[in-house]
C-alpha positions in Angstrom: 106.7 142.4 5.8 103.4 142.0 7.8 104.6 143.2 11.7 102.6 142.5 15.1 103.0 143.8 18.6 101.9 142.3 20.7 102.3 141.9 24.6 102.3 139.2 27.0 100.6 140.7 30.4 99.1 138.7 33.3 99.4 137.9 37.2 103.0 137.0 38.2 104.4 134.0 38.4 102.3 132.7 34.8 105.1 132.0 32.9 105.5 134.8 30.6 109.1 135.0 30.5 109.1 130.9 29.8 106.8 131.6 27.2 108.3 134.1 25.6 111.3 132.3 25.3 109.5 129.7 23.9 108.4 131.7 21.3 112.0 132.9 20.2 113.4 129.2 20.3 110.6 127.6 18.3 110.9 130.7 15.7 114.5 129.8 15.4 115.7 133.0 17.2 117.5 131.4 19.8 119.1 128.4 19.8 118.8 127.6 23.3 116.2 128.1 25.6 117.3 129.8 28.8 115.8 129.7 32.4 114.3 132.0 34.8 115.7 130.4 37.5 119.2 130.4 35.8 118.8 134.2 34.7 119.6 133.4 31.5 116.4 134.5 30.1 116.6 136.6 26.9 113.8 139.1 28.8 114.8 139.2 32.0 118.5 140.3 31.4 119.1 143.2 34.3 121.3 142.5 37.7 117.9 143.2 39.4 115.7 140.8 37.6 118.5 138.1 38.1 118.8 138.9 41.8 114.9 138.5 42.2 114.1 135.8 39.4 111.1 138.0 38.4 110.5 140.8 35.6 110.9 144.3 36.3 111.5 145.9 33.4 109.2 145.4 29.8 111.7 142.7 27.7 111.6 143.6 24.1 111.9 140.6 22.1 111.7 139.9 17.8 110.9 137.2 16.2 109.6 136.2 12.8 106.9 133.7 11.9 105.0 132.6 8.9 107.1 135.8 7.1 105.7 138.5 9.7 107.8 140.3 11.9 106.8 139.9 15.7 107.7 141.9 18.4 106.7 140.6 22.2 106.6 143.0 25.2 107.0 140.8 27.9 105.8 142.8 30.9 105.9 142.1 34.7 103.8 140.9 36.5 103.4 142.4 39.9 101.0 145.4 40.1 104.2 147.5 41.3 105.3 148.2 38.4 102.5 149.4 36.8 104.3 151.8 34.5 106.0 148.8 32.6 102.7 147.1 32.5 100.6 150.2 31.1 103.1 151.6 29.1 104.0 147.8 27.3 100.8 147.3 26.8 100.3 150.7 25.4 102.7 150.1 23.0 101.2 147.2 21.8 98.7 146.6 19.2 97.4 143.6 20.6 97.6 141.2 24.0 97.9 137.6 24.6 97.0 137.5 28.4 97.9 134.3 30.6 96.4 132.3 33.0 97.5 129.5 34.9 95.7 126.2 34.0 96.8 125.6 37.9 96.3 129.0 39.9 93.1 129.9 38.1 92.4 133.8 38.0 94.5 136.2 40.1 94.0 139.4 40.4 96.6 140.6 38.0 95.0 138.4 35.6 92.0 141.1 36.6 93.9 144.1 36.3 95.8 143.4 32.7 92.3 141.8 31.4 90.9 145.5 32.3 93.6 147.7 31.0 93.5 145.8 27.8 89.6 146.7 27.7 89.9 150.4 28.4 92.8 150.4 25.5 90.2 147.9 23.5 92.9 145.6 22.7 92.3 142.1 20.8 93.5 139.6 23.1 94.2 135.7 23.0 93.9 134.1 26.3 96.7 131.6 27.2 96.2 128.7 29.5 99.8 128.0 31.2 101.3 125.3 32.9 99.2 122.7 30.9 101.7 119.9 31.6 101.6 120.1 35.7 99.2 118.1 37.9 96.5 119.3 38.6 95.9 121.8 35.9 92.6 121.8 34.4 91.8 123.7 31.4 87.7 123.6 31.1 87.4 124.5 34.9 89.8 127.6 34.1 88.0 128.6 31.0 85.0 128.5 33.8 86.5 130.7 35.6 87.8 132.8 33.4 84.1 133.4 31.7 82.7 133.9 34.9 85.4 136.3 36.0 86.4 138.4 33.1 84.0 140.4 30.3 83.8 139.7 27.0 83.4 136.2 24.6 85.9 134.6 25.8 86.1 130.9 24.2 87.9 127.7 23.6 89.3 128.0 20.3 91.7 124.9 21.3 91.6 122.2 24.1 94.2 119.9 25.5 95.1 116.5 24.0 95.5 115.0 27.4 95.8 117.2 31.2 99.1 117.5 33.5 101.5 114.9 32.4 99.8 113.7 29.8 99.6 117.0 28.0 100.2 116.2 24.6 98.9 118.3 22.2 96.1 120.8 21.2 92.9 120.5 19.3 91.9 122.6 16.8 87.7 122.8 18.0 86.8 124.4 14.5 88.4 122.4 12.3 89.1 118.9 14.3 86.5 116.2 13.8 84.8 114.7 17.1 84.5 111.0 15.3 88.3 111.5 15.7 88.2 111.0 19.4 86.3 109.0 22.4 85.2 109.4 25.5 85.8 112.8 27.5 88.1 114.4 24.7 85.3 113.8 22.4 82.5 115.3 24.1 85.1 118.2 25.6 85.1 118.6 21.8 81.4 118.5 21.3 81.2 121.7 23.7 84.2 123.6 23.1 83.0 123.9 19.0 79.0 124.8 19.7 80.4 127.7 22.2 82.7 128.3 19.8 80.4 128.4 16.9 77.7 130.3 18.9 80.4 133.3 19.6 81.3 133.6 16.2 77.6 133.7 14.9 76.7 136.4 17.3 79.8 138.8 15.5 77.8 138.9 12.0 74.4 139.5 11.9 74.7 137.8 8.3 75.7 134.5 9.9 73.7 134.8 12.6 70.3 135.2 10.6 71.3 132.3 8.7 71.8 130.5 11.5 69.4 130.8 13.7 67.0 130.1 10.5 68.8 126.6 10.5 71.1 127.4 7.8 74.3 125.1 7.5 77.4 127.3 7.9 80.5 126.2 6.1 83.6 125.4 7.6 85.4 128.2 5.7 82.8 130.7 6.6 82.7 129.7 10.4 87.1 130.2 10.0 87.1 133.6 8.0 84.5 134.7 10.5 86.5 133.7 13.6 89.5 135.4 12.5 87.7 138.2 11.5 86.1 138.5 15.1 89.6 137.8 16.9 91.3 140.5 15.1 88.1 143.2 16.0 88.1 142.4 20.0 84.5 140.5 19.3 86.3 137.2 20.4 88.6 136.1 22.7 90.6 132.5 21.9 91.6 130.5 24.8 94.0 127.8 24.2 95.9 125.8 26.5 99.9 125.5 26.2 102.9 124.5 28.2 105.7 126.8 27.3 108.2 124.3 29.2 107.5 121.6 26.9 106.6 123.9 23.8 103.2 122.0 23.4 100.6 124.8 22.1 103.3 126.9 21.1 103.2 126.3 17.2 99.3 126.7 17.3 99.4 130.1 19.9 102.2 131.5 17.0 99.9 130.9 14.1 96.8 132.3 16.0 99.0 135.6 16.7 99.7 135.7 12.9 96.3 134.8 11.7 94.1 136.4 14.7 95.6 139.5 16.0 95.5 142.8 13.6 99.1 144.8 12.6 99.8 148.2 13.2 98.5 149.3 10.0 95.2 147.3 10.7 94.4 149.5 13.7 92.8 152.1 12.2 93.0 155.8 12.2 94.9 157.4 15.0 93.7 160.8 16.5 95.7 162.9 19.0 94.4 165.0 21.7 94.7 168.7 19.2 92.4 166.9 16.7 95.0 165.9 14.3 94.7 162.8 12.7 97.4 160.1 11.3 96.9 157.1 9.1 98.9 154.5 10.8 100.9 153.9 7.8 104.9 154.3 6.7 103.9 157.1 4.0 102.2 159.3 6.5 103.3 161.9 8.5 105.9 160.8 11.2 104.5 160.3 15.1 105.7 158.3 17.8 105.7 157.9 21.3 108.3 157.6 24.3 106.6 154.8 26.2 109.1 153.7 28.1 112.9 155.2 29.3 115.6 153.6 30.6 118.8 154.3 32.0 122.2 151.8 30.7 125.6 152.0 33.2 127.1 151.8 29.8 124.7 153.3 26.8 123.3 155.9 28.9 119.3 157.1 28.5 117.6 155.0 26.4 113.9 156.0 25.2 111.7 153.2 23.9 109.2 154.7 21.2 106.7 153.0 19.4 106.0 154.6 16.0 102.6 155.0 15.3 102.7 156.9 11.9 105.4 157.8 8.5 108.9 156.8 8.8 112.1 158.2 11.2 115.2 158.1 9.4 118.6 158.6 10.8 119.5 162.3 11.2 115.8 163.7 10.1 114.8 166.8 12.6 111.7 165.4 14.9 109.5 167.8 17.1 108.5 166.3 20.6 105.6 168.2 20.6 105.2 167.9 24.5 107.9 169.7 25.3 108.3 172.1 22.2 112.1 171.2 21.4 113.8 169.9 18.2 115.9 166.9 18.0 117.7 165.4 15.6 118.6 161.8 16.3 121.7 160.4 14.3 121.2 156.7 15.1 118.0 154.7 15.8 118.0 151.0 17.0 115.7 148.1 17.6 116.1 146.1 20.7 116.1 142.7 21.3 116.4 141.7 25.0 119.3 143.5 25.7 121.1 144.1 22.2 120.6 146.6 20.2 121.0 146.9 16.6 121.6 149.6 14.6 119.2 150.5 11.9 118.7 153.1 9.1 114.7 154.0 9.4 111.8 153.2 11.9 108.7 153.1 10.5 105.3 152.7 11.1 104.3 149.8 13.6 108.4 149.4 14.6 109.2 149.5 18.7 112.6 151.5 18.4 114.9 153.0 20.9 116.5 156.5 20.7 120.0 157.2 22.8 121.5 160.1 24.7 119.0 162.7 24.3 118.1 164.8 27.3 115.0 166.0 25.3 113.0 162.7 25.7 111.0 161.6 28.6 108.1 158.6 29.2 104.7 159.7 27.7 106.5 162.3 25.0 104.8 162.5 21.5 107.0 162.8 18.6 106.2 164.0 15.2 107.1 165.4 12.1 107.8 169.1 12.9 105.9 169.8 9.7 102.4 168.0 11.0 102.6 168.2 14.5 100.5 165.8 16.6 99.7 166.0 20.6 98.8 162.3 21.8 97.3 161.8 25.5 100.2 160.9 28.1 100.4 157.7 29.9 97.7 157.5 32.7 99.9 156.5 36.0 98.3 156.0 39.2 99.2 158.0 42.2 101.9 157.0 44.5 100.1 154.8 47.5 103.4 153.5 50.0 105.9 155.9 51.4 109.4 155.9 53.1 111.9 158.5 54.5 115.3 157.7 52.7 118.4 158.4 55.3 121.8 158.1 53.5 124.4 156.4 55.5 127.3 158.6 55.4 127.8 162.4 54.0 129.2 161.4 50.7 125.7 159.4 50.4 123.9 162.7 51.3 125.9 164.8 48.9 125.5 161.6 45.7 121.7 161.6 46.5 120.2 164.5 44.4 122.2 163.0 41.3 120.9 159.3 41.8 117.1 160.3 42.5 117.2 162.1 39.6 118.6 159.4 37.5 115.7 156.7 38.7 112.6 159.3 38.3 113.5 159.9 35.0 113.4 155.8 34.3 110.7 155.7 36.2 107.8 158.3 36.5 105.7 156.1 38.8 108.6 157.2 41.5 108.1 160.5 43.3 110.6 162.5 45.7 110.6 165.2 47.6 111.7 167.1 51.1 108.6 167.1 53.2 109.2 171.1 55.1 107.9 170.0 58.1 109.8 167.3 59.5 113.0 167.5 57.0 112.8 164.4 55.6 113.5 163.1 52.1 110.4 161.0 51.0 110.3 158.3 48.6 107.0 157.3 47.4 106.0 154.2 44.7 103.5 151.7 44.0 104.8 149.7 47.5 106.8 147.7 49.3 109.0 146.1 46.9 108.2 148.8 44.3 110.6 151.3 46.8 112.8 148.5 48.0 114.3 147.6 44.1 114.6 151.5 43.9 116.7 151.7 46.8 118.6 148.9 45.3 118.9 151.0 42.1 120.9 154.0 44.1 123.0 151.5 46.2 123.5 150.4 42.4 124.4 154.0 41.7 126.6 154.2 44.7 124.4 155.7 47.2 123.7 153.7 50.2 120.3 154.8 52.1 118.7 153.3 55.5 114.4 153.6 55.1 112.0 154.0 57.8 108.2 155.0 58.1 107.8 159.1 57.5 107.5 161.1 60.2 103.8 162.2 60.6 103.4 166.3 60.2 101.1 166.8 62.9 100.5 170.4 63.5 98.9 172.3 66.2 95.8 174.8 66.7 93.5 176.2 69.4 89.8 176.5 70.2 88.9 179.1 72.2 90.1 182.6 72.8 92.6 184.2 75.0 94.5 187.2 75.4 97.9 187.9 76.9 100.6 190.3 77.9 104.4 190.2 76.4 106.8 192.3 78.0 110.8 191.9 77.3 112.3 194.8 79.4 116.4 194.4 79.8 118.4 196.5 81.0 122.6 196.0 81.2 124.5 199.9 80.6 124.0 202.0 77.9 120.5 201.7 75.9 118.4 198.9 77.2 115.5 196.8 75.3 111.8 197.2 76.3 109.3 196.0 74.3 105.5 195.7 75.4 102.6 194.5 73.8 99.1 192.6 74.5 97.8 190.1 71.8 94.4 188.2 71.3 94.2 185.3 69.8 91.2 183.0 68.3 90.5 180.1 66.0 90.0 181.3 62.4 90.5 180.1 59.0 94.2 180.1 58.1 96.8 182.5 59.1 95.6 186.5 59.9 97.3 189.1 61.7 96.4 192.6 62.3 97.0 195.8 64.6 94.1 197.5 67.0 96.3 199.6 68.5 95.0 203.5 68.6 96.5 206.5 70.0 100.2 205.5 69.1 100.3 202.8 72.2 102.7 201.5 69.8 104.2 203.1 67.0 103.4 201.9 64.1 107.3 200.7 62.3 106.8 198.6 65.7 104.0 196.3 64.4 105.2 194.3 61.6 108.6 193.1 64.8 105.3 192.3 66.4 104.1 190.1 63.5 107.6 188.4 63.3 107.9 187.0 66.9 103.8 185.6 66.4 105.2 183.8 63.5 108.1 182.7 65.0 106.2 181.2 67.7 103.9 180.1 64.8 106.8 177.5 63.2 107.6 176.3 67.6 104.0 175.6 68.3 102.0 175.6 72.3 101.8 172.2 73.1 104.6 169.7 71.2 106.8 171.6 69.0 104.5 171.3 65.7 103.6 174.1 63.3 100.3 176.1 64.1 97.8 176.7 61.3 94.2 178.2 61.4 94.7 181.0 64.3 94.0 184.6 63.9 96.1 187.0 66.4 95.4 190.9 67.0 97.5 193.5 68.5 95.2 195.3 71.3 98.1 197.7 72.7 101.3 197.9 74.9 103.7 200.4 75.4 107.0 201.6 74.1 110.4 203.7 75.1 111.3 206.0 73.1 115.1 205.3 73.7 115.4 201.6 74.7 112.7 200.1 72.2 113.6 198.5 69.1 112.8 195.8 66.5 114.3 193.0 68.1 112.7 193.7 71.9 109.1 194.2 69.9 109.7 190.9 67.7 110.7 189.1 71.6 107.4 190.8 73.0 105.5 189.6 70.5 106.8 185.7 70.6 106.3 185.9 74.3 102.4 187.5 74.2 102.2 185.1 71.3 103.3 181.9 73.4 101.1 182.9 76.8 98.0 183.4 75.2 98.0 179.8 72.9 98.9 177.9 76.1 95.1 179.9 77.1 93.5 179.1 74.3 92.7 175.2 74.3 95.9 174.5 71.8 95.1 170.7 70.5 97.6 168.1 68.3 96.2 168.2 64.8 97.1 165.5 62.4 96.9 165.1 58.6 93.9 162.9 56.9 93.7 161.1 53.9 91.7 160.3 51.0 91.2 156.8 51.1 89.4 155.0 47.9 89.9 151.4 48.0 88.1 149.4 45.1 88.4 145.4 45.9 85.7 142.6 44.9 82.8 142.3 46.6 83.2 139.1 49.2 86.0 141.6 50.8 83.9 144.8 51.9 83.3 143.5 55.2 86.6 142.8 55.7 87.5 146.1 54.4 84.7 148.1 56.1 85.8 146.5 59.8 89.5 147.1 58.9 88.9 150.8 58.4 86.9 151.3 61.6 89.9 149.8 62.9 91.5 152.6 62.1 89.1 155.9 62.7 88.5 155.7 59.5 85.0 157.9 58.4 83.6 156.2 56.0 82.4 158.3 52.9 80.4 156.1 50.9 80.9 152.8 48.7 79.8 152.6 45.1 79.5 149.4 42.8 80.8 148.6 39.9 79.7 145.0 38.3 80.6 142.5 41.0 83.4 145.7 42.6 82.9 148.0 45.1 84.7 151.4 45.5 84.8 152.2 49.2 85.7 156.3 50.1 87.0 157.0 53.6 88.7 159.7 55.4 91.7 157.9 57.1 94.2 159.3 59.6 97.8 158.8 57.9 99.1 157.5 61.0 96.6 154.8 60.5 98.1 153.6 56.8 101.8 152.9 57.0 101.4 149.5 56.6 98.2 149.5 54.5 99.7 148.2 51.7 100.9 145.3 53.0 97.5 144.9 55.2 95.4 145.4 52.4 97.5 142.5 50.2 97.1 140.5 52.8 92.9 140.7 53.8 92.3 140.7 49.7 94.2 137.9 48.6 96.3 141.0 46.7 92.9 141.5 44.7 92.4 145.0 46.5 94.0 148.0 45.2 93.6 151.2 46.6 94.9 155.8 46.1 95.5 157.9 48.6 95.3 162.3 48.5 95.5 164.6 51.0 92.5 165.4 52.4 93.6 168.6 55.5 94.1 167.9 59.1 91.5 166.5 61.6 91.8 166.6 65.9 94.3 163.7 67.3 91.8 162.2 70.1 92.8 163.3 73.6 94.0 159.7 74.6 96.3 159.4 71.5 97.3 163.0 71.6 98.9 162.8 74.9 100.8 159.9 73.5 101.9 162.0 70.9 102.6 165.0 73.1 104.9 163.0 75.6 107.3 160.9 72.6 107.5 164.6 70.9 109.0 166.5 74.1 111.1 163.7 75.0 112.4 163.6 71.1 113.0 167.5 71.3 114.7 167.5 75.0 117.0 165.0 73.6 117.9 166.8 70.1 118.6 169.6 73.0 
């Protein structure tokens, strides 16, 4: 049986869940259609979709039409979960991208329409919402053309707008004496675009016709098809998945347009090998997406891109360099799964229980191995310090975090060693939010706040000092003496000057110890030094009363009196900013950043985007994410690296200074 996979990707809030139960009830595989709203939704089937009424997670859903077997990847929509989108999508052999016939282009619309070009996926475009007031399919077509790259053209248009939605046109095979007024000439349009696109994807037709040629109707269709299922077109057609209208006619073009998994040609991992994506080649797969069940347990999601997996056959993941042997595989729909004897080529299947899988895994026969390329995630851009509520949270937490990066790989944790804290970072706001919903879910119940910022401390001139601890109380006493320079350098250094045994030498490295000690407590606030180079000059020693400990207090004490000499300052840690947002926005971008001490490093175009570099404090971006949501119209996106340390301003660093000594006389 003929299979398709395709996915549904776009801006949230387009209707993809509606459609795709749409699709399942006009197929005949449900019997009812269920709501959003109601969380009844054969996608949308987790506690934290319902509590939200949006997708998380990727729904897998299957279907049959026209006798092919068709599985949807209904992905979410907001960018936050960007490992659902990319890794759905890279599952998928082929896209049908939505767009409101009411909101227009968005930029998720943008970002799916681009990942599906750098994965050079055929795509259908459909308009949504056909059936509401004031949608308008021709103006979003417009748009859409105007926005987007590629051919993208009407291959349907509405039979009425808004209410009156009633139905779709075929443009290539409908006949304009059919119809009057605006429909008719809508018509007229809609087929020579259409005609022109197709022309343009065979240099047979096209000599024909720009030599005035007649090109038959069953030329111009074999054509079309032939240019949907290459990428060389892109259909629009206008639905509403409420009232099913455009449903029928968007299955048929999914069947007819959009190639199978055996269509897409040969597939080539990153060690050279090759597969023929067929069910008598060598097995291969992919884990594109894992999840964890409170019931099932780990769940991987592989889509099998070569040969046949049967129940019990030994596998390779060739990732990791470990064996498995699965005894039962499954398909999913929504949230059943089935049982089944084989997987084969083209099939999305799911794999239980096995520690040995994780997202972005290749799989193949242990006979042929095959390495493909992992999933490209971007790096984490919002993060908050997670503080559990109670000690039986703390002790839980380790557990639970590990639980949710495994499911989710776009998710990083960590202890940052300077201020203690346990960081959380995602894809933002409501990206970390449903995670912290996930461990209450797991029984681990966490308070969030902005992270501390690690600022640290240097100096910038030099100085030298005297430390002396002398004590004596009965019996041996403790003298240790010693005189220390310091100056700015790069990184850490320490070494001894002393000549003619001022100091013996076992003394030295007690020396080295108290420096570093006072190292870790800082000269000015209590931060961490970094970039100072200290040198023992001399002192003096007893030959009874000295020991390791008074040298190691000698040295923290020379150590302290010459950095409060030498100029200390409040360093704090700088970021790589790169934030890539349409061009109307740089302005607003540019004066935001400048806003924030930002030193701009230069900004690059790209088509009608612009990729601005800065070097941004971090104190300066904890609320970025919203900020930058909010001045783009959610059409910016932006990463972040470290980028080293940079002088706090004297105005800010006393700021700084004062909150950090009252913080540390009240943790005394």
């Amino acid at each position: 049986m003929p299979v398709r996979i395709v996915s549904l990707a776009a801006h949230s809030g387009t209707g993809k869940t509606t459609l795709a139960e749409a699709l399942l009830h006009r197929s005949g595989a449900i019997s009812r259609v269920g709501r959003v709203e109601d969380g009844t939704t054969q996608s949308d089937h987790t506690e934290e979709e319902h509590a939200h009424g949006f997708s998380i997670k990727t729904g897998v859903l299957r279907f049959k039409h026209r006798d092919t077997d068709i599985t949807v990847l209904d992905t979410p929509g907001f960018a936050d979960f960007v490992r659902e989108i990319r890794g759905g999508m890279r599952a998928s052999d082929s896209a049908v991208i939505l767009v409101s016939g009411t909101g227009g282009v968005e930029v998720g619309t943008e970002r799916v329409w681009a990942h599906a070009d750098n994965l050079g996926m055929p795509r259908i475009v459909a308009v949504t919402k056909m059936d509401r007031e004031r949608a308008h399919y021709l103006a979003t077509l417009a748009e859409l053309r105007a926005s987007l790259p590629g051919p993208i053209v009407p291959a349907y248009i509405p039979d009425g707008e808004g209410p009156e939605f009633r139905g779709v046109i075929n443009v290539l095979t409908a006949t304009p004496d059919e119809y009057s007024g605006e429909t008719r000439h809508a018509l007229e349009e809609a087929r020579s675009t259409l005609v022109d696109a197709i022309v343009e994807t065979d240099d047979d037709l096209m000599n024909r016709y720009l030599e005035g040629e007649d090109i038959s109707q069953d030329e111009l269709v074999r054509a079309f098809y032939a240019g949907v299922h290459a990428g060389k077109i892109y259909p629009a057609i206008p639905i509403s998945a409420t009232t099913q209208t455009g449903i029928p006619e968007l299955m048929d073009l999914m069947v007819d347009g959009l190639r199978s998994a055996q269509e897409r040609g040969e597939l080539t991992g990153t060690d050279g090998q090759t597969r023929a994506p067929t069910p008598d080649a060598p097995f291969s797969a992919r884990v594109w997406r894992m999840s964890i069940d409170p019931y099932v347990g780990k769940i991987a999601y592989i889509r099998v891109w070569s040969g046949t997996l049967k129940a019990g056959d030994t596998i390779r993941n060739t990732t990791r360099d470990v064996d498995l042997k699965p005894a039962h595989l499954y398909v999913m729909n929504g949230k059943d799964l089935t049982e089944v004897p084989e997987l084969t080529a083209g099939m999305i299947g799911v794999i239980t229980k096995n520690d040995q899988l994780h997202t972005g895994d290749t799989l193949a026969d242990p006979q042929h191995p095959i390495q493909y390329d992992p999933l490209n995630l971007p790096d984490v851009v919002y993060t908050v310090a997670l503080h559990p509520k109670t000690r039986q949270d703390e002790d839980r937490i380790g557990d639970a975090i590990a639980k949710l990066l495994e499911e989710d790989p776009t998710l990083h944790y960590g202890r940052e060693p300077q201020t203690g804290e346990m960081l959380l970072g995602g894809m933002g706001e409501m990206h970390t939010n449903i995670a912290v919903e996930k461990l209450a879910a797991l029984g681990v119940n966490v308070t969030v706040t902005p992270p501390q910022i690690p600022y640290r401390e240097t100096i910038r001139a030099k100085a030298k000092a005297q430390g002396k601890h002398k004590k004596q109380s009965g019996g041996h006493g403790q003298y240790g003496d010693c005189h220390l320079q310091v100056e700015p350098g790069q990184g850490y250094h320490f070494k001894s000057a002393v000549v003619g045994g001022a100091i013996p030498g076992k003394y030295i490295p007690s020396i080295e110890k108290g420096v570093q000690d006072t190292m870790e407590k800082g000269a000015l606030a209590g931060y961490p030094l970094q970039d100072v180079h200290f040198t023992v000059l001399d002192g003096s020693y007893h030959e009874v009363d000295s020991s390791d400990m008074a040298f190691r207090t000698a040295g923290s004490l020379a150590a302290r009196a010459a950095l409060e000499q030498a100029r200390p300052v409040l360093l704090e840690p700088v970021m790589l900013l790169k934030v890539r947002a349409p061009a109307q926005y740089t302005g607003d971008i540019m004066g935001d950043l400048q806003g924030r001490r930002a030193r701009v490093q230069g900004m690059e175009p790209d088509g009608t985007v612009f990729t601005i570099s800065a070097i941004v404090p971090q104190s300066e971006l904890q609320t970025y994410n919203a900020d930058l949501r909010s001045m783009t119209g959610d059409r910016g996106a932006y990463s972040l690296k470290p980028h080293g340390y940079q002088e706090v301003p004297e105005h800010l660093a006393k700021k700084v200074v004062e909150e950090r000594k009252a913080q540390l006389a009240a943790q005394n």
